[in-house]
PADRENDO-770561 format. One record per residue (C-alpha): residue in three letters; x, y, z. Coordinates in nm, 3 decimals, always signed. Layout:
N
{"ala", {X, Y, Z}}
...
***
This chain:
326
{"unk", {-0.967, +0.509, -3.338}}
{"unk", {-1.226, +0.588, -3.079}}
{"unk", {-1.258, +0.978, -2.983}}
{"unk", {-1.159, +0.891, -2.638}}
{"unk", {-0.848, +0.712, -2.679}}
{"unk", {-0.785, +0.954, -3.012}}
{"unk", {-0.789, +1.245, -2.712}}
{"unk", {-0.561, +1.047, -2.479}}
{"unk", {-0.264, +0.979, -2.737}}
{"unk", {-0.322, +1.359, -2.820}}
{"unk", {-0.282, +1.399, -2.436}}
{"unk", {+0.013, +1.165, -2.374}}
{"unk", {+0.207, +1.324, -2.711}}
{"unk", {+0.133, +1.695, -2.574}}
{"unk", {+0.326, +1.600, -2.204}}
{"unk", {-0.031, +1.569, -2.020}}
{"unk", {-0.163, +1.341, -1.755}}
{"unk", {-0.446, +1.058, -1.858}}
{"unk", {-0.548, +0.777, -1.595}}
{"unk", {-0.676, +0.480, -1.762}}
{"unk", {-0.778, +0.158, -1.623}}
{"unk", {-0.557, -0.180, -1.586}}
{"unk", {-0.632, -0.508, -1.487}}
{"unk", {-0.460, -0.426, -1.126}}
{"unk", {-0.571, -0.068, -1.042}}
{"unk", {-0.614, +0.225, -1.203}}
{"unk", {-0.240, +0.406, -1.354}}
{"unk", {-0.179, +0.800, -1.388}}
{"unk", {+0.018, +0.777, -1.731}}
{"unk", {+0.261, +1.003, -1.857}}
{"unk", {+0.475, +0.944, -2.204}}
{"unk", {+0.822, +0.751, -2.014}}
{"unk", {+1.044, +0.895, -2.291}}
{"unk", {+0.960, +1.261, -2.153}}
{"unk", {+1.100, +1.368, -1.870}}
{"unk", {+0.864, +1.706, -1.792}}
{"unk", {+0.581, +1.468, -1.831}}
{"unk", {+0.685, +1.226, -1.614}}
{"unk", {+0.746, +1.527, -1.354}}
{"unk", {+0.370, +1.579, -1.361}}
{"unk", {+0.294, +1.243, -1.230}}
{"unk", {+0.485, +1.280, -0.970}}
{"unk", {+0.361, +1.633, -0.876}}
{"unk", {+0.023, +1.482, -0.861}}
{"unk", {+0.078, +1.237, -0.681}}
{"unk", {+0.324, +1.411, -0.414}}
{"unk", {+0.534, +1.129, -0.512}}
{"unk", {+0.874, +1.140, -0.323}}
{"unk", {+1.102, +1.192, -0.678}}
{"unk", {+1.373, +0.925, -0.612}}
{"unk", {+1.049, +0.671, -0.643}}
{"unk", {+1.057, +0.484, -0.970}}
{"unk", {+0.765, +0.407, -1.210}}
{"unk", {+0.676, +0.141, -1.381}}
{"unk", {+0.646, +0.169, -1.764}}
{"unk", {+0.347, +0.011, -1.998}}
{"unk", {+0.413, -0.155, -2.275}}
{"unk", {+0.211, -0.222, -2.559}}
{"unk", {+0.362, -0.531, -2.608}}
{"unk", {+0.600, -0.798, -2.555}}
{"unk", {+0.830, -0.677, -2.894}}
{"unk", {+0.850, -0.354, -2.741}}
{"unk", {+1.056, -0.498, -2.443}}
{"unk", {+1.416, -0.425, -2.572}}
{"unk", {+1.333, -0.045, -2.671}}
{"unk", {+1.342, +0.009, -2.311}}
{"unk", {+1.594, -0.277, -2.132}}
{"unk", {+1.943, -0.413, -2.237}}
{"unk", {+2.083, -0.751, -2.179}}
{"unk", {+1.748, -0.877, -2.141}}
{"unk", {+1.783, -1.256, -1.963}}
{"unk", {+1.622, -1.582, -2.140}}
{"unk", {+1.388, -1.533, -1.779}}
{"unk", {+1.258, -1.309, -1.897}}
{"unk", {+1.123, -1.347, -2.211}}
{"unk", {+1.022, -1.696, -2.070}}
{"unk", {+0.777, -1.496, -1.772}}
{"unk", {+0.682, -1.216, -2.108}}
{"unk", {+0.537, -1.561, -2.304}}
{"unk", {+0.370, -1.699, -1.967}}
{"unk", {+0.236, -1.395, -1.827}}
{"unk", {+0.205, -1.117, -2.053}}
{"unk", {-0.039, -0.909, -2.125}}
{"unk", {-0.100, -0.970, -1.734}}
{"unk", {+0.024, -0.838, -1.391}}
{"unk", {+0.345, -0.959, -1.333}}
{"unk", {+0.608, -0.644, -1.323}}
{"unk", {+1.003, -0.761, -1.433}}
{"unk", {+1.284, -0.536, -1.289}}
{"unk", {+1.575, -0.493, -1.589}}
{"unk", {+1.883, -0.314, -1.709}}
{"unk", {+1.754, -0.012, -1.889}}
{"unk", {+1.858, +0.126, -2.189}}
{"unk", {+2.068, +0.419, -2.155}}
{"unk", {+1.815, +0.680, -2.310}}
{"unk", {+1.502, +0.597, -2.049}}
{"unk", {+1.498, +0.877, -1.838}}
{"unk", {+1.623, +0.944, -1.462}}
{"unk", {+1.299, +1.026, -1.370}}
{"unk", {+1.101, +0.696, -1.460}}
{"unk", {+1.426, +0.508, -1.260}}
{"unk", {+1.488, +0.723, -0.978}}
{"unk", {+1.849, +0.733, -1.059}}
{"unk", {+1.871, +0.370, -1.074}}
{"unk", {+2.035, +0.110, -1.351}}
{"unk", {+1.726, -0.044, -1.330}}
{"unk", {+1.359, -0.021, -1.515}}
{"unk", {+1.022, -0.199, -1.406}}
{"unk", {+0.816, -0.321, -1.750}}
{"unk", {+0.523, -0.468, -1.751}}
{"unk", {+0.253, -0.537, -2.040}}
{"unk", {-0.136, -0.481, -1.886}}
{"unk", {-0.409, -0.723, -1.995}}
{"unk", {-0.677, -0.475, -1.954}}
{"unk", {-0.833, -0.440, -2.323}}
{"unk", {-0.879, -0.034, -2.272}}
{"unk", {-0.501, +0.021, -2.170}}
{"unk", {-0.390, -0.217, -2.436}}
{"unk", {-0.584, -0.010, -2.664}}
{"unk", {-0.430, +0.345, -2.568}}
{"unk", {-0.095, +0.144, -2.554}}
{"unk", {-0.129, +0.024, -2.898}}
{"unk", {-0.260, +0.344, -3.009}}
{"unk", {+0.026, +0.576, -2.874}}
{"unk", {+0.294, +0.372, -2.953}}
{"unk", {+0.528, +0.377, -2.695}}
{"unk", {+0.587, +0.388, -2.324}}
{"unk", {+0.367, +0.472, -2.068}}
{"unk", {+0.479, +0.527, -1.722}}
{"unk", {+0.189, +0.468, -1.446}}
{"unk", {+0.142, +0.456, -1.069}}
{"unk", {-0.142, +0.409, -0.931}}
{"unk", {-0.335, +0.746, -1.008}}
{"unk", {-0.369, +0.823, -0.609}}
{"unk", {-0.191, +1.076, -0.381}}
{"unk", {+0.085, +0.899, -0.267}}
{"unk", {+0.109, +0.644, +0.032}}
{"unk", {-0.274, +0.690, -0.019}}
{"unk", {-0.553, +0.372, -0.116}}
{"unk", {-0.506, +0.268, -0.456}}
{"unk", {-0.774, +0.352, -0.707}}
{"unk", {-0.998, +0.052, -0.851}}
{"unk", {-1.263, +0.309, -1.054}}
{"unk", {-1.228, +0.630, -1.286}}
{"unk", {-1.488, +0.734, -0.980}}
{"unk", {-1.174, +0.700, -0.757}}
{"unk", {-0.927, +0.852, -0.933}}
{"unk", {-1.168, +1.163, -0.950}}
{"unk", {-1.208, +1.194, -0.617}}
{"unk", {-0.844, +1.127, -0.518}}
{"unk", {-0.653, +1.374, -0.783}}
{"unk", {-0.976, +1.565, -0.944}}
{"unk", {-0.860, +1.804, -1.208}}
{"unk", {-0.464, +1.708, -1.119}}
{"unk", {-0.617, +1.460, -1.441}}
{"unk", {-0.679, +1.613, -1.759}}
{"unk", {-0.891, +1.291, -1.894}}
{"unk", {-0.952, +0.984, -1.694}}
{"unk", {-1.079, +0.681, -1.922}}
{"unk", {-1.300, +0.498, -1.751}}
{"unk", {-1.309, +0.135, -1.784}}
{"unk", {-1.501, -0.012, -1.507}}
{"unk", {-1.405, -0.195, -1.166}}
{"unk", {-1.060, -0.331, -1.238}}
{"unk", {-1.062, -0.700, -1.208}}
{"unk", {-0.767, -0.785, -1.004}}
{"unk", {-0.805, -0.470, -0.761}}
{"unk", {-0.444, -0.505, -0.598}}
{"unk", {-0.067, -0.406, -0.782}}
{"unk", {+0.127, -0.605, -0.992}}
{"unk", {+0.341, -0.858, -0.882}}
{"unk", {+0.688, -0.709, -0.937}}
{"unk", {+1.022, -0.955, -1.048}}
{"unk", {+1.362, -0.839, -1.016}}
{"unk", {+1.551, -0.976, -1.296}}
{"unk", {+1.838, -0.738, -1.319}}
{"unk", {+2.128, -0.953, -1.053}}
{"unk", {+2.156, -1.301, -1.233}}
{"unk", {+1.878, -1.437, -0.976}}
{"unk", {+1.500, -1.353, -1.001}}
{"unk", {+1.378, -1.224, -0.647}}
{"unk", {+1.023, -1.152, -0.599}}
{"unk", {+0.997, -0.767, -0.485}}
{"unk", {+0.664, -0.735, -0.432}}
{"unk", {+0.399, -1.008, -0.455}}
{"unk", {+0.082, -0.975, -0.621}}
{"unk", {-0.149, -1.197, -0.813}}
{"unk", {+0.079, -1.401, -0.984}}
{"unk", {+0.239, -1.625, -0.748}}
{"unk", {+0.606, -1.750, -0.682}}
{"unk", {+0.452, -2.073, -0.764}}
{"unk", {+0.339, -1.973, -1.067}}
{"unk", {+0.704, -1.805, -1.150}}
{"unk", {+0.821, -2.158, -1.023}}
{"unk", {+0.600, -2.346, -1.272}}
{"unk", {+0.787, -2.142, -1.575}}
{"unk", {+1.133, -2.136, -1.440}}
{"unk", {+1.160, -2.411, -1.295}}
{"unk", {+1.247, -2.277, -0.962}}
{"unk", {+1.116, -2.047, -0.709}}
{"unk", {+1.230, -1.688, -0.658}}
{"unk", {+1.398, -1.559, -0.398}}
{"unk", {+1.236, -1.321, -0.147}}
{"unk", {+1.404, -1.036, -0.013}}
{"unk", {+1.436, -0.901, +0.300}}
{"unk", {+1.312, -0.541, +0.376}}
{"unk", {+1.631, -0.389, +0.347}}
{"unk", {+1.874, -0.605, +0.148}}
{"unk", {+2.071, -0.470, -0.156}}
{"unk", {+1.772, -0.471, -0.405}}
{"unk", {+1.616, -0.199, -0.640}}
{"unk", {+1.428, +0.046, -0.524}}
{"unk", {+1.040, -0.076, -0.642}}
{"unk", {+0.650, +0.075, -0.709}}
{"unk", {+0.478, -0.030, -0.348}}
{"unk", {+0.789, -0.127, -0.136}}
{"unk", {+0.747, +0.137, +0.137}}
{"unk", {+0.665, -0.014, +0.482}}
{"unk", {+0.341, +0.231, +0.505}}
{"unk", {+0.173, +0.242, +0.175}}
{"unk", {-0.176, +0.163, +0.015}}
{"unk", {-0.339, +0.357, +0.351}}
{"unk", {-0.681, +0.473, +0.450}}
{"unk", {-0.682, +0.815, +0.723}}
{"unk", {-0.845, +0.626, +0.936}}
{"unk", {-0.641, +0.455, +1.179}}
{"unk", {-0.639, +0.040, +1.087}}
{"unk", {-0.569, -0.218, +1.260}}
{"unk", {-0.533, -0.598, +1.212}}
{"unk", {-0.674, -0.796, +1.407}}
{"unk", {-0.696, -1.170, +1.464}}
{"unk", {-1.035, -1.326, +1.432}}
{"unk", {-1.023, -1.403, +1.859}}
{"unk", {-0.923, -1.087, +1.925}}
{"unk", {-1.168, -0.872, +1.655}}
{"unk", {-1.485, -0.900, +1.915}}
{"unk", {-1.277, -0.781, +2.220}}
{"unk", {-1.141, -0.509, +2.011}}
{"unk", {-1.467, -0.353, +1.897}}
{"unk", {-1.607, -0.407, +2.261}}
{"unk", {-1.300, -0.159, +2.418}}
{"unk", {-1.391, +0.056, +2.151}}
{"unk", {-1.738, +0.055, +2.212}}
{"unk", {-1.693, +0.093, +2.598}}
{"unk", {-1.482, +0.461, +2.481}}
{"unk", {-1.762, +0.534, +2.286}}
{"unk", {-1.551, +0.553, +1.951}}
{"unk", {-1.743, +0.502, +1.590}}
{"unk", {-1.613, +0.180, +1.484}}
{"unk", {-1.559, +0.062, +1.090}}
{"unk", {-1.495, -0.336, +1.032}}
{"unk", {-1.385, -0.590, +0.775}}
{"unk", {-1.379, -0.917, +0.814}}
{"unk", {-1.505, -1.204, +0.622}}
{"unk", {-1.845, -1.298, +0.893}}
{"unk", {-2.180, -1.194, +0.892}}
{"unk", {-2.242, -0.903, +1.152}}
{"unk", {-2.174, -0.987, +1.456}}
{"unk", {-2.236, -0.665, +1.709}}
{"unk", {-2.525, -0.503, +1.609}}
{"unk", {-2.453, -0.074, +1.721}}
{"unk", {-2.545, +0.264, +1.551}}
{"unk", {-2.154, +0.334, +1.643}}
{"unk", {-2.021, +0.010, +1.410}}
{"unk", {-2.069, -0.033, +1.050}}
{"unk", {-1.944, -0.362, +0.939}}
{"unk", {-1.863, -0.493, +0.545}}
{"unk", {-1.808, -0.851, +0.499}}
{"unk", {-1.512, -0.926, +0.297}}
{"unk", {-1.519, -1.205, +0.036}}
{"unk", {-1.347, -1.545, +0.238}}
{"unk", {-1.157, -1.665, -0.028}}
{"unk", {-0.840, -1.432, -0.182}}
{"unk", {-0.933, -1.367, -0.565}}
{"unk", {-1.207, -1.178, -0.405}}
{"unk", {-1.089, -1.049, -0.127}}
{"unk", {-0.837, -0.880, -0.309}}
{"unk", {-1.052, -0.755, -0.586}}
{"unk", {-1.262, -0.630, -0.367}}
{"unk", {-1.000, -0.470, -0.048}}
{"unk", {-0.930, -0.137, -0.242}}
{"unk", {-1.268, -0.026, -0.301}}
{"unk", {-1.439, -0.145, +0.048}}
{"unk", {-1.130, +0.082, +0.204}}
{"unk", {-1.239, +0.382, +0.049}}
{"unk", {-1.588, +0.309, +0.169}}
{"unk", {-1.490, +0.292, +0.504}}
{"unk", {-1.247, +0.502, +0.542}}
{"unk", {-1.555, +0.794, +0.399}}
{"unk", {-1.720, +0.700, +0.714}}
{"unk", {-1.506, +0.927, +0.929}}
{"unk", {-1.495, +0.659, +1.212}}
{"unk", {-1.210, +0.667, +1.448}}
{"unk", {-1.090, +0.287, +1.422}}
{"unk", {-1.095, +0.024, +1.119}}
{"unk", {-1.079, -0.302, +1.228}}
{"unk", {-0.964, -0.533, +0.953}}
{"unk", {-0.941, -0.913, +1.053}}
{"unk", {-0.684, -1.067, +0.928}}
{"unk", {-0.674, -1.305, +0.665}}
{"unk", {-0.481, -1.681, +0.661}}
{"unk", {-0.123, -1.707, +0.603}}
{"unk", {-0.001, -1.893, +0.318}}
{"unk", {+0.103, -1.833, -0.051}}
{"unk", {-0.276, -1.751, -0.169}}
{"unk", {-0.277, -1.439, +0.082}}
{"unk", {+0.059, -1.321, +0.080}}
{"unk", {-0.037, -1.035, -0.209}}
{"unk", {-0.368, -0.992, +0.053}}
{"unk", {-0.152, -0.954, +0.379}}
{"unk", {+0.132, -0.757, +0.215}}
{"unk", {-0.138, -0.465, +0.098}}
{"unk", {-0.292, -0.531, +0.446}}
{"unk", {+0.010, -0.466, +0.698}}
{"unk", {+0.103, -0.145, +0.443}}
{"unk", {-0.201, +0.038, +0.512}}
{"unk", {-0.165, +0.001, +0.857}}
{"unk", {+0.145, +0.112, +0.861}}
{"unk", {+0.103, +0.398, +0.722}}
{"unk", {-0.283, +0.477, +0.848}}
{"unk", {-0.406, +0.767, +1.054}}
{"unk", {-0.182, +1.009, +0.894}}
{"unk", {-0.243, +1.327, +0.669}}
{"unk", {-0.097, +1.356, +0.269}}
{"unk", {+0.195, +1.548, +0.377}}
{"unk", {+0.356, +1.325, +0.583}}
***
């Protein structure tokens, strides 16, 4: 076993905090089947404590240690998709603790494709439960660098296993009411649900009977500095009234510069959504460091191949412009 990951089982066993990479973003992980070390995740974090958690899995087989009356779905979706991002909501078993649930019947279980996290997962043995390692509501770490910043010594050990490929959250699956309904999307697609099922999910509406989920907040995923989307028409008029108040201006969209002005700094964003979402975490950060007073995102298409894009997107607006505590 490597030193590193021989020090992060010692870590996870002793109740500590380690944030390790995943093919999505980077996770603050706690051992699931301890409640006090769960608590430290979410006193890192400032995570509201009726939030649940998702739990890592080293595998597949591990599936029924933590969920009961597990449906034929879902070990259909395990074959397709894991190790990969696709989160399924289940019945838990009776011993996972309140605090990975919030309170709820319910447990989110997923198995990560990154090869570090499958290697701590493998190497501890059981459960890890892992947010995003970020203060809470906040922009979702896609580097150890990030998760340094963000939390800083809140993190005993942060293994650091480069730019996370993905860069936005699973896609979560709620399996637990005799009908799957997408809860969050992310890179795996209803489509590609459809293509294993043989149907589509439902969707849910914001506040229909469903389980509470990871990322289901209206204002979530969000940079300080106020964001807002903007059509590709209106982007140009909106960082002209800007201009004309003399405000310091921060933009993403997907063309070359188009105003050239010490008080803009524009990043193009990739035009296709792969890369735009790999890339929409990190470039964030970067402009959100800028201290500007506006951050004027154009918005993407609509359609299936944004909807993980958009969802992250209208989050982070929501919930822009506003300090940790609130």
């Amino acid at each position: 076993m490597r030193p590193e990951i021989e020090r992060a089982v010692a870590l996870l066993r002793r109740g500590e905090l380690v944030a390790f990479p995943t093919e999505t973003v980077y996770g603050l992980g706690a051992d699931a089947a301890n409640p006090a070390a769960v608590a430290r995740i979410f006193a890192a974090k400032g995570r509201p404590a009726d939030h649940p958690l998702i739990v890592h899995l080293p595998a597949a087989e591990h599936l029924a240690r933590w969920a009961r009356g597990i449906p034929a779905e879902a070990e259909q979706l395990a074959a397709a998709f894991w190790p990969g991002p696709l989160t399924l909501i289940l019945k838990r078993q009776p011993q996972v603790p309140n605090a990975v649930t919030g309170g709820q019947d319910t447990v989110g279980l997923r198995v990560p494709s990154h090869p570090l996290a499958l290697e701590l997962l493998a190497a501890f043995d059981g459960g890890v439960a892992a947010p995003s390692a970020n203060r809470f509501g906040r922009i979702s770490p896609t580097t150890a660098a990030h998760v340094r910043e963000e939390l800083g010594e809140r993190v005993p050990l942060v293994l650091d296993g480069g730019a996370c490929p993905v860069g936005i959250e699973s896609t979560i699956l709620d399996l637990s009411r005799g009908v799957p309904v997408l809860l969050r999307p992310g890179a795996i697609s209803a489509a590609d649900i459809a293509r294993v099922l043989g149907s589509a999910p439902e969707t849910v509406a914001p506040h229909a009977e469903a389980p509470r989920v990871s990322g289901s907040l209206d204002a979530h995923y969000a940079p300080r500095t106020p964001l807002q989307l903007v059509s590709s028409d209106g982007l140009l008029f909106a960082l002209r009234n800007a201009l004309v108040a003399g405000e310091r201006v921060a933009v993403l969209a997907p063309t070359a510069q188009a105003i050239g002005h010490d008080l803009v700094t524009w990043k193009q964003s990739p035009a296709e959504p792969a890369g735009f979402a790999h890339e929409l975490y990190a470039s964030l950060r970067e402009l959100d460091a800028l201290g500007c007073a506006r951050l004027l995102v154009q918005q993407p298409p609509a359609g299936e191949n944004w909807l993980a894009v958009n969802d992250r997107l209208r989050r982070a607006a929501a919930g822009s412009g506003e300090d940790d505590e609130t």
